[in-house]
N, C-alpha and C positions, 0 to 999 in steps of 0.2 A: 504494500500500500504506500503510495506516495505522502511523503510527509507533508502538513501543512505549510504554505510560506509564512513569511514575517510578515506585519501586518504594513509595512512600510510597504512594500511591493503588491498589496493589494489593490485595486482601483475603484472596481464594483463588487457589491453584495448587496442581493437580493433574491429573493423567492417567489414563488408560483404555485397556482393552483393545480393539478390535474384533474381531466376530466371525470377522473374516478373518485376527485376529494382529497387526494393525499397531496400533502405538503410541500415542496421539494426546493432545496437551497444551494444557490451558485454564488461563484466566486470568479471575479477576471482578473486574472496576475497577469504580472511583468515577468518575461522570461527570458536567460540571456539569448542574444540574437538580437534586439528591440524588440520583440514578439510579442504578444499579449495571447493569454490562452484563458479558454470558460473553461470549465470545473465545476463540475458536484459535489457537494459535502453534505454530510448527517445535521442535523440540529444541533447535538452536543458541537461539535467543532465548530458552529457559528458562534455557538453561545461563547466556548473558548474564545475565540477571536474579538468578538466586541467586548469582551473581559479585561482582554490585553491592552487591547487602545477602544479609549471610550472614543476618541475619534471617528471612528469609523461608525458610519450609519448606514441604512437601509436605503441604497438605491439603485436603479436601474439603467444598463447602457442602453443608448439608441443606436449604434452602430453596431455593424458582427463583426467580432471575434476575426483577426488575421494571422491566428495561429498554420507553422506553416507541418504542422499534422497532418493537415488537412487537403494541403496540397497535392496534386495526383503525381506520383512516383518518387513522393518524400517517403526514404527509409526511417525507418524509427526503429531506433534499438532498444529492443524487449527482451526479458529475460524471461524463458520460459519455465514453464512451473515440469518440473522431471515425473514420468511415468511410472506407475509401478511396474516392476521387470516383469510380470505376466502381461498386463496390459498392453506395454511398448513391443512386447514379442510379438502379440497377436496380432498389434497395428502394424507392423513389419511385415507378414506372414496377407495380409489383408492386399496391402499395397501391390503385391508381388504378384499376388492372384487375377489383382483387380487389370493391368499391365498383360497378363497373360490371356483375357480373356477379351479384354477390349481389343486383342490382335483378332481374338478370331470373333469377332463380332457380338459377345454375347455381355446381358448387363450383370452386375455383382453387387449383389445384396451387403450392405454391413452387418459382421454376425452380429446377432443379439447376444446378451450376458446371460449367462446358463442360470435360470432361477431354480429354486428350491421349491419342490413339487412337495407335496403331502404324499408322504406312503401310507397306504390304506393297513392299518391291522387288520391280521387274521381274525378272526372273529374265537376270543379266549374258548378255551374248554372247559366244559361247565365241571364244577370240583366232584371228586370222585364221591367225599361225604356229606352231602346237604342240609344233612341234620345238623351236622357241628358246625357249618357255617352259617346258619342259621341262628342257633343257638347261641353261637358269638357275636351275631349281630344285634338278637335278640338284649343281649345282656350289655354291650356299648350302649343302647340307646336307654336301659333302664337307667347304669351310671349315670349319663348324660344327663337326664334327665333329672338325676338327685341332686346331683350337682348343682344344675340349675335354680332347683326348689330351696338349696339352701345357703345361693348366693341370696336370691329374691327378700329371702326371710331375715338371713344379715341386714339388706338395703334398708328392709323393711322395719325393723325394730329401730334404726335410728332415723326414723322420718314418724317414729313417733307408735306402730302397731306392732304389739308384742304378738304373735301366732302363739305360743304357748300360752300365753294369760288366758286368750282369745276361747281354745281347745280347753284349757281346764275351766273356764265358766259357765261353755257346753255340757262339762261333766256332771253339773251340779244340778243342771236341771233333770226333772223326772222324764226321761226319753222324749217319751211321746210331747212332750210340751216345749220340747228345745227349740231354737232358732235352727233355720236350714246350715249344713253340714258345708254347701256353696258360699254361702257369708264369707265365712275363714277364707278359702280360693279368692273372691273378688276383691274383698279390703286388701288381703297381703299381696292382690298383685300391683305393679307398679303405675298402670295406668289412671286408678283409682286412688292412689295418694293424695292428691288433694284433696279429697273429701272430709279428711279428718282434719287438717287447720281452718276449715269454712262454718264446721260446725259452731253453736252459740246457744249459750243458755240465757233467757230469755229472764227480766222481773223488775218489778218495781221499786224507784228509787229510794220505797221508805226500810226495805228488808235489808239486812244484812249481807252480804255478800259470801262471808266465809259459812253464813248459817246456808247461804243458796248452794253453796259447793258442796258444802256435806249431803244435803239434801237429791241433789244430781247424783252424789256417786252412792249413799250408802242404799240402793234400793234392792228389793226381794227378785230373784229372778221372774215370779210367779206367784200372782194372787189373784181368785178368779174368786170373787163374794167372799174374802177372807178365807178362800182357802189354799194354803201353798201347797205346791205340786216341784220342790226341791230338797232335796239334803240340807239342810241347814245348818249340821255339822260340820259338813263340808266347806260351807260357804264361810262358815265362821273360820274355818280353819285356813281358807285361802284369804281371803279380805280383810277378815275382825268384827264379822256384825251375821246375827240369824237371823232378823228382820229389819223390815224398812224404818228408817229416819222417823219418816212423818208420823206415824202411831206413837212411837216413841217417844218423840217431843209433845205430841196431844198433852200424855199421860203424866207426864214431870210438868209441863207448866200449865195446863188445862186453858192452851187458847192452839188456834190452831198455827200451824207451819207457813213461810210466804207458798206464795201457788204461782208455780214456774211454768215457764216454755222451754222448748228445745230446738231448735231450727237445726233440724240435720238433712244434708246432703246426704244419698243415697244410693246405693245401684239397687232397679227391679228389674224381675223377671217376668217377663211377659212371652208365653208361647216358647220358652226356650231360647227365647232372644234378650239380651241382655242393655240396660240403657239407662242412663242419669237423671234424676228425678231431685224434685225441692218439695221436703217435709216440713210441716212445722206441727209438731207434738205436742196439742194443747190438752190441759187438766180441767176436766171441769169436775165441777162440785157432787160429792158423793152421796146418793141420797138410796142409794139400794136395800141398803140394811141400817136399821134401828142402832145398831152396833158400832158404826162408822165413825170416826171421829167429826166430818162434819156434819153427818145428822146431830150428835148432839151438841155440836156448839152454836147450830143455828135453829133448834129449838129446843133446845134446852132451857131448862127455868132463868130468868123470871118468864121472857117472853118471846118469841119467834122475830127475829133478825133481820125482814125481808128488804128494809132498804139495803142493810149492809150487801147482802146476798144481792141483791140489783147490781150495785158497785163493782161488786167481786166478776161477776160475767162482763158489765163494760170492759175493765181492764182484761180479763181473757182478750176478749176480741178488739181489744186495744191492739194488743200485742201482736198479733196476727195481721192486721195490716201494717203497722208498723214492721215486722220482721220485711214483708212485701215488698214497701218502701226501701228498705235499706238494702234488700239483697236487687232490685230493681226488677222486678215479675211484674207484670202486666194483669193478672189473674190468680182469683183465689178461688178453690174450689175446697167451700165448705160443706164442713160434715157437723152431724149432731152432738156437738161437745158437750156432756152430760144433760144433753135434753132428750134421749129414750130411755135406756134401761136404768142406770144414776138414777133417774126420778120417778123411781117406782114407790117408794115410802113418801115421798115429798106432801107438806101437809097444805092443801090449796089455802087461801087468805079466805074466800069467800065457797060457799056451801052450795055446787051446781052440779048439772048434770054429767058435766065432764068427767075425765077418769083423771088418776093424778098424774100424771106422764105429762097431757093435754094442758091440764091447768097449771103446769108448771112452764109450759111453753109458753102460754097466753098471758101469764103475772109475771113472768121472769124473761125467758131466752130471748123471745120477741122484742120488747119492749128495751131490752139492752142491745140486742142486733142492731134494729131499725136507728138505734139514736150514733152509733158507732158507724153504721156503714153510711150514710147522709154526711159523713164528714171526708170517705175516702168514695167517692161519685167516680173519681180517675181511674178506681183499679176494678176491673170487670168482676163480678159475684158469683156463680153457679156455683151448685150444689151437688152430692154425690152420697147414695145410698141412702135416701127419702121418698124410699115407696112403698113405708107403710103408712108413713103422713102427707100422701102426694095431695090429698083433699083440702087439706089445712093449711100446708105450703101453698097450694093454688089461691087459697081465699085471704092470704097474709101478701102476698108479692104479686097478685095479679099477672098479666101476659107475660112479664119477663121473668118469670120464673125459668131455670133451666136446669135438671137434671141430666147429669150425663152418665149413669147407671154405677153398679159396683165396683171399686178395685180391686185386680187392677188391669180388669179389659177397660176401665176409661180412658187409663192415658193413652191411648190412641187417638181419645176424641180430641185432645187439647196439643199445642203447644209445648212439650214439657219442659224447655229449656226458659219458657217463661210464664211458669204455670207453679203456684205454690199450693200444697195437697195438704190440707189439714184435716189430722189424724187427735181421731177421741182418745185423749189417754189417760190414767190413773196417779191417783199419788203415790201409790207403793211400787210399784213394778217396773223393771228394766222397761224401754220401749219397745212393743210387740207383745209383752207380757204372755198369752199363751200360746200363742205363732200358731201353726199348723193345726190345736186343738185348740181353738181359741174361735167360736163363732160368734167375732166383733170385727169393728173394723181397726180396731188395735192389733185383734190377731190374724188378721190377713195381711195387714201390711208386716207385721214382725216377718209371718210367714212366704212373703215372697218380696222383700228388700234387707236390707243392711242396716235398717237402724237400730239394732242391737247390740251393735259393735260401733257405730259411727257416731250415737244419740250419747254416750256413755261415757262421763270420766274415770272408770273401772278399766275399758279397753281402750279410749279414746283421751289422753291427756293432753292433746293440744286444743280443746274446747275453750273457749273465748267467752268473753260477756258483753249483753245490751240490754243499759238500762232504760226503763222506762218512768213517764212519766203520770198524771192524770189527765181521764182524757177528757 
């Protein structure tokens, strides 16, 4: 490569467009003879040069170039770049051919360069023992595959899910009542990891915080009417507690416990098809049995509670559009948080024909809905698993009433990635409470989602908090 001149014998520099867009940079030197000659150069080597001497600028000759290059039967002494000795043989061997054939009249192909063909393999022979390479394949792929399982579970305990804690809290419930066996699979796989820092316990700004945390984690695997369907031994022996928080506290300070949400991220199964869904695990008021701690603290002597009890469902369904808001869902598709089977003992205010279920809808759930959802108009409303009260619902909400049937074949009717599923849930029980044997919608959703593991500071410790206020 010829070296660049001094910038003193330079005269012109300038550049040009090509018609293809690219760039391209010349130079007219002084050469000895008096000569001037054009030249090509890179962009680095202009940038050099106006580096050297800021003198020199961008410009262009009007006259051509009287280099005498160019001249017809100016020799130019070139030095040529040497052959490799295969190459120069062949070109030798080529010439000679080409000389001998042009005598006899005929034309001479330049040989082509001998490329590298693909040799075909013989097609292998199948092994003499098939069983044992089988059997060795066989067993590569099981390794492979544990291997896999117990990097994942490494990843996985320090992003927060322990798969053994996970596995021994399965153990503790009574079989039939356990969360699905797939749970454990989805959460510890890696795709699903977010889900456990999104999750949020949900409560009011006047409760305690640390009393909300105990309350989140120390609960029963399973209480179905006060009756547990787990070891307890067990559980005391893995955690430190045989039953729930919230009884507990009734009984030591005779008032009740705050009354929390849970807004858990979750995977369900639908059809064998797997897919991301937004819970929010609301508690409503327990009115089933005489026995319950909030039967008797809200009629309990001197006298029946009912405004407080008004209050106490605003703020539920406070909390439920507010979770909406914050996680930004478009849609809430409510269910009956302790307004069917919860308000079977419920004691009506007034003496009517209605049953108590009914007059607890019409004195209480209603009357705290209607005043709560009038303030969130923005986030769409329907309803899911209200068709034993579709007559009552039709005569409270008129034409835009909308059911969109049981889960969890609805979530196909919705949106799910901006669609918030609120689930009836208990004050004693993990979330899901009896999953598969659980004919609620607590235990359908336990039973074919993840908020048993993801709803949980037992299995879930990256759980967050939002508080709220009155609404």
């Amino acid at each position: 490569m010829r070296p660049l001149p001094k910038a003193d014998k330079i005269k012109y520099l300038w550049k040009t467009n090509a018609s293809s867009g690219q760039v391209m940079f010349f130079i007219r030197e002084h050469r000895p003879g008096k000569r001037e000659c054009t030249r090509r150069i890179s962009k680095l080597a202009m940038t050099h040069l106006i580096s050297q001497n800021t003198k020199l600028k961008l410009d262009k000759p009007t006259e051509k170039s009287k280099c005498r290059r160019n001249r017809k039967g100016h020799k130019i002494s070139m030095t040529r770049t040497k052959l490799p000795i295969r190459a120069s043989k062949v070109a030798a061997e080529f010439k000679i051919k080409r000389k001998l054939e042009q005598v006899a009249g005929k034309k001479t192909h330049r040989p082509r360069s001998k490329r590298r063909t693909k040799t075909k393999r013989a097609p292998s022979q199948p092994p003499k023992n098939n069983k044992a390479v089988k059997a060795r394949k066989k067993m590569k792929a099981a390794e492979k595959k544990e291997k896999e399982k117990k990097t994942n579970e490494a990843a996985a305990v320090l992003h927060g899910f322990n798969r053994k804690l996970a596995e021994d809290l399965r153990d503790i419930y009574t079989e039939i009542y356990a969360f699905p066996l797939w749970a454990i699979e989805k959460v510890a796989f890696s795709k699903w990891w977010p889900l456990l820092h999104r999750a949020r316990i949900h409560f009011h700004a006047y409760d305690d915080q640390q009393l909300v945390t105990q309350l989140a984690t120390q609960r029963e695997p399973v209480n179905i009417a006060g009756q547990r369907f787990y070891d307890q031994d067990a559980l005391k022996r893995e955690f430190g507690w045989k039953t729930g928080l919230y009884g507990r506290y009734y009984n030591e300070h005779k008032r009740l416990a705050p009354n929390i949400g849970v807004f858990t991220p979750a995977v369900v199964k639908v059809e064998s098809k797997y897919k991301h869904i937004y819970v929010y695990n609301a508690i409503g008021i327990a009115f089933d049995h005489k026995n319950q701690p909030d039967y008797q603290y809200y009629f309990g002597k001197p006298k029946p509670k009912y405004s407080e009890l008004l209050t106490q469902y605003k703020h539920i369904f406070q909390r439920v559009y507010e979770c909406a808001e914050t996680n930004k869902l478009s849609t809430v598709v409510m269910s009956l948080v302790g307004g069917d089977n919860f308000a079977k003992e419920y004691k009506p205010q007034q003496l009517t024909d209605k049953g108590k279920m009914e007059s607890f809808r019409a004195e209480i759930w209603f009357p705290a809905f209607r005043i709560i959802r009038a303030k969130h108009k923005h986030i769409s409303t329907i309803f899911m698993g209200t068709d034993r009260v579709r007559k009552e619902f039709k005569k409270e909400y008129g034409s835009d009433y909308i059911d969109i049937g049981r889960f969890p074949a609805n979530t196909k009717e919705v949106d799910c990635e901006k669609t918030l599923f609120v689930n009836a849930w208990d004050p004693f029980s993990l979330p899901g409470n009896g999953n598969c044997h659980d004919n609620s919608l607590d235990g359908f959703m336990g039973c074919n989602t993840t908020i048993a593991l993801t709803g949980s500071p037992m299995t879930n410790p990256f759980m967050s908090y939002q508080v709220h206020f009155k609404p």
